[in-house]
C-alpha positions in Angstrom: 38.6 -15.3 -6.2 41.1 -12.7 -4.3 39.2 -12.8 -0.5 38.7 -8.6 0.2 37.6 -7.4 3.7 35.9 -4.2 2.7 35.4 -0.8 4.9 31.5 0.8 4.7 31.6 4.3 3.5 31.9 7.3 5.5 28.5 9.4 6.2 29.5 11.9 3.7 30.3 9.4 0.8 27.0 7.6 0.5 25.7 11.4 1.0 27.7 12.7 -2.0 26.0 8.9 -3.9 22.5 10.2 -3.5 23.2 14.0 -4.1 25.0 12.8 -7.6 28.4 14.7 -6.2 31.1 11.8 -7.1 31.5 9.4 -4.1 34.4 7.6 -3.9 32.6 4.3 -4.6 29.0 3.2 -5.4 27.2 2.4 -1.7 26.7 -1.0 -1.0 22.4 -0.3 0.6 19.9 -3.0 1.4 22.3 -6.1 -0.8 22.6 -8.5 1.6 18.9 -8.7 1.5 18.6 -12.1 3.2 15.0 -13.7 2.2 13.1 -16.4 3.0 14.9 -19.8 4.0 18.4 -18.3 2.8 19.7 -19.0 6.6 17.9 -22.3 7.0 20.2 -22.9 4.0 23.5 -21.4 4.3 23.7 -20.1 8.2 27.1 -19.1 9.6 28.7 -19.0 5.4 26.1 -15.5 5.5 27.7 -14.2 8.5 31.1 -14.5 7.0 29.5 -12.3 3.9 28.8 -10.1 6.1 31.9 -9.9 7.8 33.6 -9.2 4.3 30.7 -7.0 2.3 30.0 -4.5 5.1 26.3 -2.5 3.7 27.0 1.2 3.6 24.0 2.8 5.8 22.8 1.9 9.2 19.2 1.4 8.9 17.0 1.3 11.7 13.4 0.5 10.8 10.6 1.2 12.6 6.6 -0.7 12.4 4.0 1.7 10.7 2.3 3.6 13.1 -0.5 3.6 10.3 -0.7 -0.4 11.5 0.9 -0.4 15.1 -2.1 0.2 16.6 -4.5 -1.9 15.3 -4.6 -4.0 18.9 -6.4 -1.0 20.3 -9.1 -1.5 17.7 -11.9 -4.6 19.2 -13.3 -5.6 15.3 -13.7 -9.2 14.2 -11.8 -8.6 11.0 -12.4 -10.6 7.9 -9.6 -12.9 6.8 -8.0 -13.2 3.7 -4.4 -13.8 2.4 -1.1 -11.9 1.4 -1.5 -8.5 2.3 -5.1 -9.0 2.6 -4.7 -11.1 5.4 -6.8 -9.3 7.3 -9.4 -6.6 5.9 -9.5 -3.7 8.6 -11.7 -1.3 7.4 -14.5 -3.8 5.8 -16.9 -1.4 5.9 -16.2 2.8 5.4 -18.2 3.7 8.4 -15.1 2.1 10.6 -13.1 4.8 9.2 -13.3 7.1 11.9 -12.9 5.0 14.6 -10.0 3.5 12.6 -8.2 6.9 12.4 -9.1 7.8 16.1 -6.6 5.5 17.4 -3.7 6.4 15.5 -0.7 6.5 17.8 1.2 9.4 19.2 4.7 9.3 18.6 5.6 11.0 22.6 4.5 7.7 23.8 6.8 5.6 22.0 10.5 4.3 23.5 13.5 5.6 21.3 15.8 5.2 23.7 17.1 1.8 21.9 16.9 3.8 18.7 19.0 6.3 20.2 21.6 4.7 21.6 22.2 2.6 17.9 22.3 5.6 16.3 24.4 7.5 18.7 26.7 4.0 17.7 26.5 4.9 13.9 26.5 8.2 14.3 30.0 7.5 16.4 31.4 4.9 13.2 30.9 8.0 11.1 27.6 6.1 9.0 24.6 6.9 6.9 21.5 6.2 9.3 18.0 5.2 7.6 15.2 4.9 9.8 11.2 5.1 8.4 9.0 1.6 7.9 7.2 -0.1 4.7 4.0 0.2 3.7 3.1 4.0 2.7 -0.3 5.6 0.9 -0.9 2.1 -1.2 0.2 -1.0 0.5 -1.1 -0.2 4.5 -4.4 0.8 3.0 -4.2 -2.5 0.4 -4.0 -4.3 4.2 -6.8 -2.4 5.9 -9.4 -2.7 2.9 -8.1 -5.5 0.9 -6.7 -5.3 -2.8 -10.3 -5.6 -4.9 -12.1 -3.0 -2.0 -9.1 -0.5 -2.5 -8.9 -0.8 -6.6 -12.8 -0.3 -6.8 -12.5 2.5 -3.7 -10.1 4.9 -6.5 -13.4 5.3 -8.6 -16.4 4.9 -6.1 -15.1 6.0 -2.9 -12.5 8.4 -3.9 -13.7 11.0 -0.8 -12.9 7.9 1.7 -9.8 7.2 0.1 -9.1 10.7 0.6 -9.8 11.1 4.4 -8.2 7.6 5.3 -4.5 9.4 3.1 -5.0 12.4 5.0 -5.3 10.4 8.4 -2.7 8.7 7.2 -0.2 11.4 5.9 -0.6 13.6 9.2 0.0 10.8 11.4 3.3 9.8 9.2 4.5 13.8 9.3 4.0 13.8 13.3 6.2 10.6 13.2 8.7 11.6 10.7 9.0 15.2 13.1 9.7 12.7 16.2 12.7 10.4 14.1 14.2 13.9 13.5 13.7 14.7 16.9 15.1 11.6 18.4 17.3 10.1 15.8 18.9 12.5 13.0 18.5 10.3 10.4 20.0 10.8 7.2 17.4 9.0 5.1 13.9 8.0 5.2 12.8 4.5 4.0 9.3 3.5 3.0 7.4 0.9 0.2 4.7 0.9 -1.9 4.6 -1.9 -4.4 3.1 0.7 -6.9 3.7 -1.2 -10.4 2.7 -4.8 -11.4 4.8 -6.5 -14.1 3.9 -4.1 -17.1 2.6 -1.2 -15.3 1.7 0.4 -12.6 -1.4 -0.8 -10.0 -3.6 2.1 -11.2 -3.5 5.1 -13.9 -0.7 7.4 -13.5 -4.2 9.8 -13.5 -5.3 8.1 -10.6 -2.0 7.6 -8.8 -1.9 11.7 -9.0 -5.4 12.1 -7.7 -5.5 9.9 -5.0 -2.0 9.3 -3.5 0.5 12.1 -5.6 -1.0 14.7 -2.6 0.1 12.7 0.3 3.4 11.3 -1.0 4.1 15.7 -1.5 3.5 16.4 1.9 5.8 13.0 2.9 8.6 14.3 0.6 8.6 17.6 2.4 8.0 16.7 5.6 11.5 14.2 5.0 13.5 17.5 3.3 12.2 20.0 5.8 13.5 17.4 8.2 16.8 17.4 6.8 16.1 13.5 5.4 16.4 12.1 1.8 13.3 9.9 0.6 13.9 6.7 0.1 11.2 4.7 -1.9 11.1 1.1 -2.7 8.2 -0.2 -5.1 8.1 -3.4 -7.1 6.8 -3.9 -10.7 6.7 -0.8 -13.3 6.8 2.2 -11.8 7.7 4.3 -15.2 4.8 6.3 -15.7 5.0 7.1 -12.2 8.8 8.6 -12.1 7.9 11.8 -12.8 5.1 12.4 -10.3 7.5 10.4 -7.4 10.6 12.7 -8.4 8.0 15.8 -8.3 6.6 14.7 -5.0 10.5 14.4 -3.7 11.7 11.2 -3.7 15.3 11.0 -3.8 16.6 7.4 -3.9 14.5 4.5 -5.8 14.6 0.7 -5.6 15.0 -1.5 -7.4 14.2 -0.8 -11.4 12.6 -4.3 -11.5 13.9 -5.9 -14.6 11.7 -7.4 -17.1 9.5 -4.8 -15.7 11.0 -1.5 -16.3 13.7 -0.6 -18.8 17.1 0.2 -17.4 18.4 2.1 -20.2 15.4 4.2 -20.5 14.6 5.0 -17.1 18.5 6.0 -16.2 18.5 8.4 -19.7 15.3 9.9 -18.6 15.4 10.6 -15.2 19.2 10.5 -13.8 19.9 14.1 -13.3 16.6 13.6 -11.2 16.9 10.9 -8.9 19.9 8.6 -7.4 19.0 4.7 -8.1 18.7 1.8 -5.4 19.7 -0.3 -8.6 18.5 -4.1 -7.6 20.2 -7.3 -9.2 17.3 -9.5 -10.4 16.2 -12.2 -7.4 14.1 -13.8 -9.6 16.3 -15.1 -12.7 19.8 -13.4 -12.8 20.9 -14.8 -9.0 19.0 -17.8 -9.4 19.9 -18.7 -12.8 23.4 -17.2 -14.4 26.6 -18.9 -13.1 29.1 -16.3 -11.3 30.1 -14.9 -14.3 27.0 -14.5 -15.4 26.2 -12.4 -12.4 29.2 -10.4 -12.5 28.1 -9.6 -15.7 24.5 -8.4 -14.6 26.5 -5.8 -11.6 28.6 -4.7 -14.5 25.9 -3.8 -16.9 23.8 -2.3 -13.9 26.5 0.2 -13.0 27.8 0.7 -16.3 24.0 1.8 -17.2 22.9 4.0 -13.6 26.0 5.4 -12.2 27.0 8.2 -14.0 29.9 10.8 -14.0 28.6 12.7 -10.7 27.1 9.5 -8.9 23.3 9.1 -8.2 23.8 4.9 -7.9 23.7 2.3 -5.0 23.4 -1.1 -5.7 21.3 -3.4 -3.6 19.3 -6.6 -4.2 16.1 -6.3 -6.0 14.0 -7.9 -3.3 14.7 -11.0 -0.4 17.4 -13.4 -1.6 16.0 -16.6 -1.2 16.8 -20.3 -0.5 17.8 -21.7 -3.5 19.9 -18.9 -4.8 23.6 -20.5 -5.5 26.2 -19.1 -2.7 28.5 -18.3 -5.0 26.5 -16.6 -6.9 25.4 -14.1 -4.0 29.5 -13.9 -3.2 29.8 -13.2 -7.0 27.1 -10.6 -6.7 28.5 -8.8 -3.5 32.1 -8.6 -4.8 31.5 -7.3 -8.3 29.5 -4.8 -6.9 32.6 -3.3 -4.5 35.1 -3.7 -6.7 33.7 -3.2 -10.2 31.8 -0.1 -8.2 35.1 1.4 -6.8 36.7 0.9 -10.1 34.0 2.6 -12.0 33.9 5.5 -9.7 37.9 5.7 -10.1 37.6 6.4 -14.5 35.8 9.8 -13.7 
């Protein structure tokens, strides 16, 4: 394989990607997703990868203030495991005091946030800053995932007051990165979708949590961001309620889980795709080729005439995964993706 040292796209390229307005190349976002072990395994070979295979956008995350302050809080919380390591909120009469502590933005540091964005900002690069965890997976962690699930049909007024706590709290935050930082993009998660659907009805999603992520997609447009959203599992008969509520990139169109094809007919004048190779079985699996392959259908079936594509891994990259696959992955992605941008 021909070694290529690649340049990360100007600002106003991976700008023109997300606004569908013909970049030069398909962005490079979030694909040298680095997971669990994969430096144990491979160390210094990953730095070399990302010497050559540069990502595209700064991004500069921040913890969720809906969960940074839960040291202020002086509960015995009840363990469990995953994100319901530890159940917050047991009981709905903690609400209150839950909500009470919330943390103001003025008395958080950004000056190390500034000065590495006043650094990207200086390379001429696309700056993300937000956190994970939005209006289904923080409050999965403060009330556990069988609490929450029953919560949508018994305690739908709770749910209600703990999004709204939530949402104002996220829209004083996302006021203060605009403030302090400029960013270009907003980045947030909510695992939404399970392998063949979503978590919940698409008529509960847009009871309970369509509201709140409104309010987050203006408060991220007003604020001169684009809203970046990254759920696992099946999101389709969610798209049209995110791309309502404003989000403007999504990640990753879990395969096996949602249908490529479909999704990209439907909704690409709509949205710009965070289009994720497949962790699971494509990286772990194919041989090079193989994965080449896999970039080359992706971007053949998401990046269309006027853009609206990045290309990223579809979650953590973990041990196991064959180096040369994850060279294989990186490479046809910057070259097959400047060569497919070049036919328009």
């Amino acid at each position: 394989m021909q070694t290529t040292t690649w340049t990360p796209l100007p600002r106003a390229e991976v700008i023109k990607a997300v606004e569908r307005r013909s970049p030069s190349r398909i962005p490079l976002v979030r694909a040298r997703w680095w997971g669990e072990g994969l430096h144990t395994q491979y160390g210094d070979r990953l730095h070399e990868l990302e010497r050559r295979y540069p990502e595209d956008v700064v991004e500069l995350t921040i913890p969720n203030p809906g969960k940074s302050h839960l040291d202020r809080l002086s509960w015995s919380w009840q363990e469990g495991s995953g994100h319901d390591n530890t159940i917050v909120i047991d009981d709905w009469s903690r609400l209150d005091e839950y909500l009470a502590v919330l943390p103001d933005p003025a008395d958080h540091d950004w000056s190390e946030l500034e000065a590495r964005t006043a650094a990207a900002r200086a390379a001429d690069r696309y700056v993300i800053s937000g956190w994970w965890n939005l209006f289904f997976e923080l409050p999965w962690m403060l009330r556990g995932m069988e609490n929450l699930l029953c919560d949508y049909y018994e305690h739908q007024d709770e749910i209600h007051r703990l999004n709204d706590g939530l949402c104002s709290c996220y829209e004083r935050w996302i006021a203060a990165l605009q403030e302090h930082l400029q960013p270009d993009g907003f980045w947030t998660s909510d695992d939404l979708g399970h392998q063949s659907q979503p978590m919940m009805s698409p008529a509960t999603f847009h009871a309970c949590l369509f509201p709140y992520y409104q309010r987050i997609g203006s408060a991220c447009h007003e604020a001169g961001m684009h809203l970046w959203l990254h759920s696992c599992g099946n999101n389709t008969p969610l798209l049209s309620d995110l791309i309502a509520a404003g989000v403007d990139v999504f990640h990753p169109v879990q395969k096996h889980c949602m249908d490529e094809a479909t999704v990209a007919e439907t909704y690409g004048g709509q949205l710009c795709w965070l289009a994720g190779i497949d962790v699971q079985h494509i990286l772990q699996e194919q041989d090079p080729a193989g994965v080449r392959a896999e970039v080359r259908y992706l971007i053949d079936t998401f990046d269309s005439n006027a853009g609206g594509m990045c290309i990223a891994a579809g979650n953590g990259i973990v041990a196991g995964t064959p180096f040369a696959n994850i060279e294989a992955f990186l490479d046809e992605a910057l070259s097959y993706g400047t060569a497919h941008r070049a036919q328009w």
